[in-house]
KOLKOLMI-420816 format. One record per residue (C-alpha): x, y, z. Coordinates in steps of 0.1 Angstrom, whole numbers. Layout:
REM residues N
SITE | x | y | z
SITE | X | Y | Z;
...
***
This chain:
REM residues 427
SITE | x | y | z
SITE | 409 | 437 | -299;
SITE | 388 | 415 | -275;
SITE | 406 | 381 | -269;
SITE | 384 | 354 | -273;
SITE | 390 | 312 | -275;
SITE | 400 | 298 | -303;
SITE | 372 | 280 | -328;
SITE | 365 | 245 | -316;
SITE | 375 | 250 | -277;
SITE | 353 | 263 | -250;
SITE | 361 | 276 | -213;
SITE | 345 | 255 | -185;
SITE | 338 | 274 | -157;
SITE | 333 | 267 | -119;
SITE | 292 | 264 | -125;
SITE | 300 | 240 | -146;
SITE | 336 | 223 | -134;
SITE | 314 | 206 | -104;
SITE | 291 | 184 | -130;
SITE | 322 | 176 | -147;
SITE | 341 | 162 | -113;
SITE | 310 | 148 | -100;
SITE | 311 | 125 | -132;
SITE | 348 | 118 | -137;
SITE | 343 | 109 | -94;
SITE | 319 | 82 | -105;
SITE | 336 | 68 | -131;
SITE | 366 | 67 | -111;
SITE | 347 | 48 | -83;
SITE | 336 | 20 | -110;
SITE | 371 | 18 | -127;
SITE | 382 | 7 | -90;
SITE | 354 | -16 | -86;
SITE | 363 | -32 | -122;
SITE | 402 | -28 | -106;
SITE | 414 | -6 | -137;
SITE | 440 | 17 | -129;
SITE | 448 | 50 | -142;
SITE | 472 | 60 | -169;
SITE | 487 | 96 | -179;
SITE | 504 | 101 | -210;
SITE | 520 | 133 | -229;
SITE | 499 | 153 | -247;
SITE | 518 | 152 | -273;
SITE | 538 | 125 | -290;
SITE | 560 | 118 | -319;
SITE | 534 | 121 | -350;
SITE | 549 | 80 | -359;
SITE | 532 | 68 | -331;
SITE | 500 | 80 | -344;
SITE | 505 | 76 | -377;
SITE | 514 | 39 | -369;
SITE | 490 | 37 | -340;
SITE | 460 | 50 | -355;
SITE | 467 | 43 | -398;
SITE | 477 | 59 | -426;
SITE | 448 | 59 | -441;
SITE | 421 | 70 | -419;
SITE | 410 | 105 | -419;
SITE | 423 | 110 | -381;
SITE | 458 | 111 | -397;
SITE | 449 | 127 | -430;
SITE | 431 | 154 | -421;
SITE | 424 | 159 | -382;
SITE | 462 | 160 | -367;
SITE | 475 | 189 | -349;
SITE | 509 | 186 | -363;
SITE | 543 | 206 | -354;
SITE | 578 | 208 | -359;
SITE | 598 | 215 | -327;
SITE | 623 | 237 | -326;
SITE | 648 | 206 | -331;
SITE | 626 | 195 | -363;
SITE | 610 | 167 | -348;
SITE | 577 | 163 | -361;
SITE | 549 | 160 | -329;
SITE | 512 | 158 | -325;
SITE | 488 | 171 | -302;
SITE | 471 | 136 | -292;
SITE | 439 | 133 | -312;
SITE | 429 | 101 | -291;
SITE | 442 | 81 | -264;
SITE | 453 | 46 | -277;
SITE | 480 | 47 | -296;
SITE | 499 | 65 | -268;
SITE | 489 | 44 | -238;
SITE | 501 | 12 | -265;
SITE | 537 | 33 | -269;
SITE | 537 | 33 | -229;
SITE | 526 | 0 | -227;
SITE | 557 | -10 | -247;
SITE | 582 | 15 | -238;
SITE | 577 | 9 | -199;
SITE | 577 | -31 | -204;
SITE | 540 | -34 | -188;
SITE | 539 | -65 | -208;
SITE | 562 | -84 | -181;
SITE | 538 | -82 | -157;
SITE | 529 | -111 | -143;
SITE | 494 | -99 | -134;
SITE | 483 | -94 | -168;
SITE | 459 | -84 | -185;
SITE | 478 | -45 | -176;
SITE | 440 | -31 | -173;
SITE | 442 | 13 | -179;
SITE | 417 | 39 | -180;
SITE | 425 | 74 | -187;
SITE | 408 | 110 | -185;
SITE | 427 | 136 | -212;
SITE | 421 | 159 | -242;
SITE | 423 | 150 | -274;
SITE | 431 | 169 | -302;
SITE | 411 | 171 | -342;
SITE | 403 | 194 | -368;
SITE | 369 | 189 | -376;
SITE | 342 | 212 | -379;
SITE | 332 | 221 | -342;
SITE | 295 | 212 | -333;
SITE | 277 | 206 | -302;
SITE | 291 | 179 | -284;
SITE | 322 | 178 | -308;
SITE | 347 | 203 | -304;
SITE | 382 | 205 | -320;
SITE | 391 | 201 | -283;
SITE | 379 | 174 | -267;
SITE | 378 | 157 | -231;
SITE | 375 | 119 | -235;
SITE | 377 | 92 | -210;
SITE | 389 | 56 | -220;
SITE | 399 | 23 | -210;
SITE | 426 | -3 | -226;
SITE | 429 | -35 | -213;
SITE | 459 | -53 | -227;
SITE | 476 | -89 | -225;
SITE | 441 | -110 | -226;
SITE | 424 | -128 | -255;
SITE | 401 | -141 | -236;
SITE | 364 | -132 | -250;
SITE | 352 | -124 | -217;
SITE | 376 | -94 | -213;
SITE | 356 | -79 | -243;
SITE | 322 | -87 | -222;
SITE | 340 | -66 | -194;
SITE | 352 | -43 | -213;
SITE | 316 | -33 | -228;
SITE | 298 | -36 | -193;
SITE | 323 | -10 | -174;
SITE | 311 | 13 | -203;
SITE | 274 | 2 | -200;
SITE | 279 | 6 | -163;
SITE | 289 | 44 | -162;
SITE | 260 | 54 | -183;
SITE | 235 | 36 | -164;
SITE | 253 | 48 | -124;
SITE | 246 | 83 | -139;
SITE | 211 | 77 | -147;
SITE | 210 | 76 | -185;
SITE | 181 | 50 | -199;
SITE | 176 | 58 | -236;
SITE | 208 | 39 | -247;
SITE | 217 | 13 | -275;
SITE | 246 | -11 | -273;
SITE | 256 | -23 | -310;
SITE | 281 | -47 | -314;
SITE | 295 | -66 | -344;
SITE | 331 | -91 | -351;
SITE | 357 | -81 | -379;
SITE | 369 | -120 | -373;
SITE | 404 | -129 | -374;
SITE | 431 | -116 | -397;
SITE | 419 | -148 | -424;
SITE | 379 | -136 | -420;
SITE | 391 | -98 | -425;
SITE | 412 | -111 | -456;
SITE | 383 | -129 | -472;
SITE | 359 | -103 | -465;
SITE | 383 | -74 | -478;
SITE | 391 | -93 | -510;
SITE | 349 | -93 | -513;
SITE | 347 | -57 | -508;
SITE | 373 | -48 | -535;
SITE | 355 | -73 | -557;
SITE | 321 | -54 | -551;
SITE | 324 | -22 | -554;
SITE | 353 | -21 | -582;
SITE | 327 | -14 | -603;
SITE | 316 | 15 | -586;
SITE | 349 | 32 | -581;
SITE | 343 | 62 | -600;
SITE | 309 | 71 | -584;
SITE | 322 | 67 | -550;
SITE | 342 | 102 | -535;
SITE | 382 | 107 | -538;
SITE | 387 | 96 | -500;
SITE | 369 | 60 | -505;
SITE | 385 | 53 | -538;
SITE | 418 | 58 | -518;
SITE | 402 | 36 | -494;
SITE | 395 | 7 | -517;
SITE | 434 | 3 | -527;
SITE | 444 | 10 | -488;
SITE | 416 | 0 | -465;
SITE | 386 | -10 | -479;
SITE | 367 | -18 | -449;
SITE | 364 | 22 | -441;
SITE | 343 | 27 | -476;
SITE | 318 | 11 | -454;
SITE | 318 | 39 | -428;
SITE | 318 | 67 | -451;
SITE | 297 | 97 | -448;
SITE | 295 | 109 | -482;
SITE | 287 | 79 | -496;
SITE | 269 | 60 | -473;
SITE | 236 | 65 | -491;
SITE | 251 | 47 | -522;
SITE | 230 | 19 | -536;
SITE | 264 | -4 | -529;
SITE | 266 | 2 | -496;
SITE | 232 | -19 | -492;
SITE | 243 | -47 | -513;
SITE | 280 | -46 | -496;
SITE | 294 | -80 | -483;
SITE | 289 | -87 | -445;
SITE | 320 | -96 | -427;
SITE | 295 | -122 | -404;
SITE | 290 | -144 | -438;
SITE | 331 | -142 | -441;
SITE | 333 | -155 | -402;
SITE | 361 | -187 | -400;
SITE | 345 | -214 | -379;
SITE | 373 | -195 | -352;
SITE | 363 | -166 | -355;
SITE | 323 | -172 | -348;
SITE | 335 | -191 | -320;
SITE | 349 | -158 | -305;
SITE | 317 | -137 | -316;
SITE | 293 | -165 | -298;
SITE | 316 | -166 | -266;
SITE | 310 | -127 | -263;
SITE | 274 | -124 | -269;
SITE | 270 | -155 | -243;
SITE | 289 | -138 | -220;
SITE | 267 | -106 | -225;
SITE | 235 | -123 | -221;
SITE | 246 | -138 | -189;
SITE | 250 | -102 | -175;
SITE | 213 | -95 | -191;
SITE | 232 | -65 | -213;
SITE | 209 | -57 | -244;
SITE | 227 | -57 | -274;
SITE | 218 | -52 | -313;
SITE | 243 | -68 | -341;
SITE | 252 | -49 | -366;
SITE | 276 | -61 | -395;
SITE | 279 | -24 | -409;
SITE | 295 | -16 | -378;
SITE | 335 | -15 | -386;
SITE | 364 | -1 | -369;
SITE | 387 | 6 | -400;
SITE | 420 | 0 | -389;
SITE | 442 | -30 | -399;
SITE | 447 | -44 | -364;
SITE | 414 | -42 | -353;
SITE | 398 | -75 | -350;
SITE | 371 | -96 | -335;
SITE | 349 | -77 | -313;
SITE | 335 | -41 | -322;
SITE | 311 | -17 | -306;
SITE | 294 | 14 | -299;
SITE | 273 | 25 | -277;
SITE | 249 | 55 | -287;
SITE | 220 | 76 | -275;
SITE | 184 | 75 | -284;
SITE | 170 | 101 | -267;
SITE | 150 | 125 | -287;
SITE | 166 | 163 | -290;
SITE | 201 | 142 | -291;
SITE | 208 | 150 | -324;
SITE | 223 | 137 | -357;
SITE | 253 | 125 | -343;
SITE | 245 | 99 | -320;
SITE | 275 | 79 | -305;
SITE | 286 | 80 | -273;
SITE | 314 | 55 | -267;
SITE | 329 | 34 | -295;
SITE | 355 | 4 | -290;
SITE | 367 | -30 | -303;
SITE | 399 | -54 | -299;
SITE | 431 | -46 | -315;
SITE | 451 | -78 | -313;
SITE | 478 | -60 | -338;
SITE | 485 | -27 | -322;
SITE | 514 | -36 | -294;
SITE | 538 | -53 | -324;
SITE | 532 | -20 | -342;
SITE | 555 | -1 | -317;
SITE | 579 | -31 | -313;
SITE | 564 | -50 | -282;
SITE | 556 | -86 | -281;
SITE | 523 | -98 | -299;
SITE | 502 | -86 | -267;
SITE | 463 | -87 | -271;
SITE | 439 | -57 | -260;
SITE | 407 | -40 | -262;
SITE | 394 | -11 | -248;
SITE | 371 | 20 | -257;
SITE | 372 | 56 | -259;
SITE | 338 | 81 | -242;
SITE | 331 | 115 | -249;
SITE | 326 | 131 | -221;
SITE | 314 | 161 | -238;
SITE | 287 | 142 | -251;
SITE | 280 | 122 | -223;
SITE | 267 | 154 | -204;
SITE | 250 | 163 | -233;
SITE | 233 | 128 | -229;
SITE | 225 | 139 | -191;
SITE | 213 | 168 | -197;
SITE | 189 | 156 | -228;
SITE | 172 | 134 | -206;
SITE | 169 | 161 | -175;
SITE | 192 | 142 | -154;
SITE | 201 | 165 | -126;
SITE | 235 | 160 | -115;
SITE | 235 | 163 | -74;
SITE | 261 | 190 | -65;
SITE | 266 | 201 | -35;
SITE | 273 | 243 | -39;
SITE | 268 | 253 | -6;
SITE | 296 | 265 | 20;
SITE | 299 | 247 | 51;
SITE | 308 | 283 | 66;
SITE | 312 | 315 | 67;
SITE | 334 | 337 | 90;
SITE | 319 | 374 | 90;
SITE | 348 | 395 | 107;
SITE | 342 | 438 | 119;
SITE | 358 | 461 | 136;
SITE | 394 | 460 | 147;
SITE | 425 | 450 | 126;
SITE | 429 | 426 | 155;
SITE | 393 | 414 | 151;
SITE | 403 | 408 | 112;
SITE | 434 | 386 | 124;
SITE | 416 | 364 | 148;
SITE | 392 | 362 | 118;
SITE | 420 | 350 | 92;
SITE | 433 | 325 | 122;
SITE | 400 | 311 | 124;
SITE | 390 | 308 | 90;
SITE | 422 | 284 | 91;
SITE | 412 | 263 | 117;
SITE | 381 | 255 | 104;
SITE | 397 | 244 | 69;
SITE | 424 | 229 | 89;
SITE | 395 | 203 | 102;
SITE | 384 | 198 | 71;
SITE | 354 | 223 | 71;
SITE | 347 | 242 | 36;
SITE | 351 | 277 | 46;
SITE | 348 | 315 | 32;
SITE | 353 | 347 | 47;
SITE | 350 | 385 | 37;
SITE | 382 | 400 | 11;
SITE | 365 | 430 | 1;
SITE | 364 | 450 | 33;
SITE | 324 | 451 | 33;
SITE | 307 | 459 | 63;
SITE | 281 | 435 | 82;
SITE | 250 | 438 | 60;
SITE | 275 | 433 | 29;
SITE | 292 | 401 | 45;
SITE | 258 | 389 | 53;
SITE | 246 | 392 | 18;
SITE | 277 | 373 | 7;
SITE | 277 | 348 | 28;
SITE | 237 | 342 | 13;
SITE | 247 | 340 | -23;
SITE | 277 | 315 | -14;
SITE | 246 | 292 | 6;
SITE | 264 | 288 | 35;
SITE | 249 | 267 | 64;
SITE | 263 | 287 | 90;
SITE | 280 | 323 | 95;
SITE | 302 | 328 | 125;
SITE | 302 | 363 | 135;
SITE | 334 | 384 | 153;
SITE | 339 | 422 | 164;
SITE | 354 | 437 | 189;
SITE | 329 | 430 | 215;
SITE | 335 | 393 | 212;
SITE | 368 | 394 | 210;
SITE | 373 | 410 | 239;
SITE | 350 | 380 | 255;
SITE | 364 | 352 | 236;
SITE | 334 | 341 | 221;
SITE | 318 | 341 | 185;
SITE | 279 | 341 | 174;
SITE | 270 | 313 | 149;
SITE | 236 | 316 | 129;
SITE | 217 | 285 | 115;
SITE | 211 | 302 | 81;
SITE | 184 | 278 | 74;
SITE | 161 | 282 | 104;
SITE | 179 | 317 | 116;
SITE | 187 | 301 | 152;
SITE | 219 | 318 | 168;
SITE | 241 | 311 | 199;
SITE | 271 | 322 | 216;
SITE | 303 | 303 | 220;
SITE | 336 | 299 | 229;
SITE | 365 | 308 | 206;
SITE | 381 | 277 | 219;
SITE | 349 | 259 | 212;
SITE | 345 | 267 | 176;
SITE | 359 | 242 | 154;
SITE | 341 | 211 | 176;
SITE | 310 | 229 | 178;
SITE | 309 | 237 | 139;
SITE | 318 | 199 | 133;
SITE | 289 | 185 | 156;
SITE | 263 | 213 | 136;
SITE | 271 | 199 | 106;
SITE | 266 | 160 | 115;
SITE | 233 | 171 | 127;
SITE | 223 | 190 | 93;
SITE | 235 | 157 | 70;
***
């Protein structure tokens, strides 16, 4: 029986690895610029922190965890996103006490759901996000959404939409949850099993339902922005000023929720209009959740942060033909024949030139000269340094321009300076 991945995962292979570090390279570089710093956590965790970090209720917990018993009957799960367990670090590791605060993390990892698998969302997925935690300051949420906006535009992408919306404060969210049980009560039985658990439990996710978001309710649904305290606008006018200052487009959106009990104030996503994208169109999705650090028995810390496919964000790349600049060729190759000595000083220089740095290749398959040749051309090398027995015995090696075909003879001694100074002259 042929062994093949399991449904949901897919193997990422060296063609492809390149685009993906070329990407997590730039994001890096602008996480340093905004002076976030990076965070690895387990891949797995305790299922509570999930269940407390991420709810009960929402359909991550109920139906998407990859859960386990150990063999000492603890029940884990396979992370299926990355903030509940950077807020369990953030508390366990007493990251609250620092006096530089906000503690601002980004993190690359897989995540973990059981969802039907469809282009651009697998069952395994590879996710980049950012928490930044011990600030209620409305301009860390302004931050927070440029360093996302940022990525997307350093790589190119120009057919994007920003959408952002407030949940208010926990008396806003009270007042406008008490409206959505009082509106669509009536409804109950016409709505499916998972939202009529939702109206008793959390309420506010009826309103991101896919089943029944066609629902002449949903139209007619309450807006949390007409349930704003005078507070709470405050916030929501602080954030958009902040966001007009750095001429960031954004659309509001009241139907735009993030269901969980400790989310409040700020929200967004950020989603993709280019044609061929497909049905599902979010890219990144985020908001502030001034709740979460109390829920694994820190202090009452504030945060925000987001969480980016990056499946989906190549998807994005590739959608709107942006060619990610990869440089596949081999700085050089070493084509050894002849002797078992010849092969030895071969292997010896080989190391030397990766010793300074040079990207280097040579010959493992005993080919002869035409065969190495041909080799080196597939790998694109810029240069192949040729060795036998006649220039061993001089001390001197033959380089070839592969580009132009211009060759010389030089000293063995002179190989690894003469290699570096060729390669200055071709970038």
């Amino acid at each position: 029986m042929a062994m093949k991945a399991p449904r949901g995962t897919m193997d990422i292979l060296p063609e492809d690895t390149a685009k993906w570090q070329y990407v997590e390279n730039q994001i890096k570089e602008i996480c340093n610029a905004y002076y976030y710093h990076e965070i690895r956590t387990p891949i797995f965790e305790h299922t509570e922190v999930f269940q407390r970090g991420v709810g009960d209720s929402t359909d991550i917990v109920q139906k998407e965890m990859y859960t386990f018993e150990d063999r000492g009957g603890r029940s884990l799960t396979l992370r299926p996103e990355g903030t509940a367990a950077v807020a369990r670090a953030f508390v366990e590791n007493k990251l609250y006490g620092s006096p530089n605060l906000p503690e601002k993390l980004y993190y690359f990892g897989s995540m973990f759901r059981y969802e039907r698998p469809q282009k651009g969302r697998m069952r395994q997925l590879n996710q980049f996000g950012v928490e930044a935690m011990g600030s209620e300051d409305p301009a860390i949420d302004a931050e927070v959404i440029d360093l996302a906006m940022q990525i997307y535009h350093r790589l190119g992408l120009k057919s994007l939409k920003l959408v952002i919306n407030s949940l208010g404060d926990k008396e806003s969210r009270k007042a406008h949850r008490d409206a959505l049980v009082t509106h669509f009560d009536p409804y109950r039985e016409e709505l499916c099993s998972d939202c009529q658990a939702r109206l008793d439990k959390n309420p506010l996710r009826v309103l991101d339902c896919k089943k029944d978001r066609d629902h002449p309710a949903m139209k007619t649904a309450p807006s949390i922005l007409d349930y704003l305290n005078e507070k709470s606008q405050a916030y929501f006018e602080q954030v958009k000023a902040y966001l007009d200052a750095m001429e960031i487009s954004y659309t509001v959106d009241p139907n735009l929720v993030r269901g969980l009990d400790y989310y409040n104030h700020t929200a967004f996503e950020i989603m993709s209009e280019a044609d061929g994208f497909g049905a599902i169109t979010t890219l990144a999705g985020g908001g502030r959740y001034d709740g979460l650090i109390t829920e694994f028995g820190g202090p009452d810390t504030p945060g925000i942060g987001f969480g980016m496919g990056l499946e989906r964000l190549l998807m994005a790349l590739q959608v709107e033909n942006i060619d990610i600049p990869v440089d596949t060729k081999l700085d050089c190759f070493v084509a050894g024949f002849g002797s078992e000595k010849v092969r030895i000083e071969t292997v010896k220089l080989v190391h030397q030139l990766r010793e300074s740095g040079m990207q280097t290749d040579t010959d493992y398959q005993h080919r002869k000269m035409k065969g190495q040749l041909k080799a080196a051309d597939r790998l694109k090398a810029k240069f192949v340094i040729f060795l036998g027995d006649d220039e061993l015995a001089k001390q001197v090696v033959t380089i070839k321009n592969m580009e132009t075909g211009d060759q010389k003879e030089i000293s063995i001694d002179h190989l690894v300076s003469e290699i570096k100074e060729l390669l200055l002259e071709e970038s």
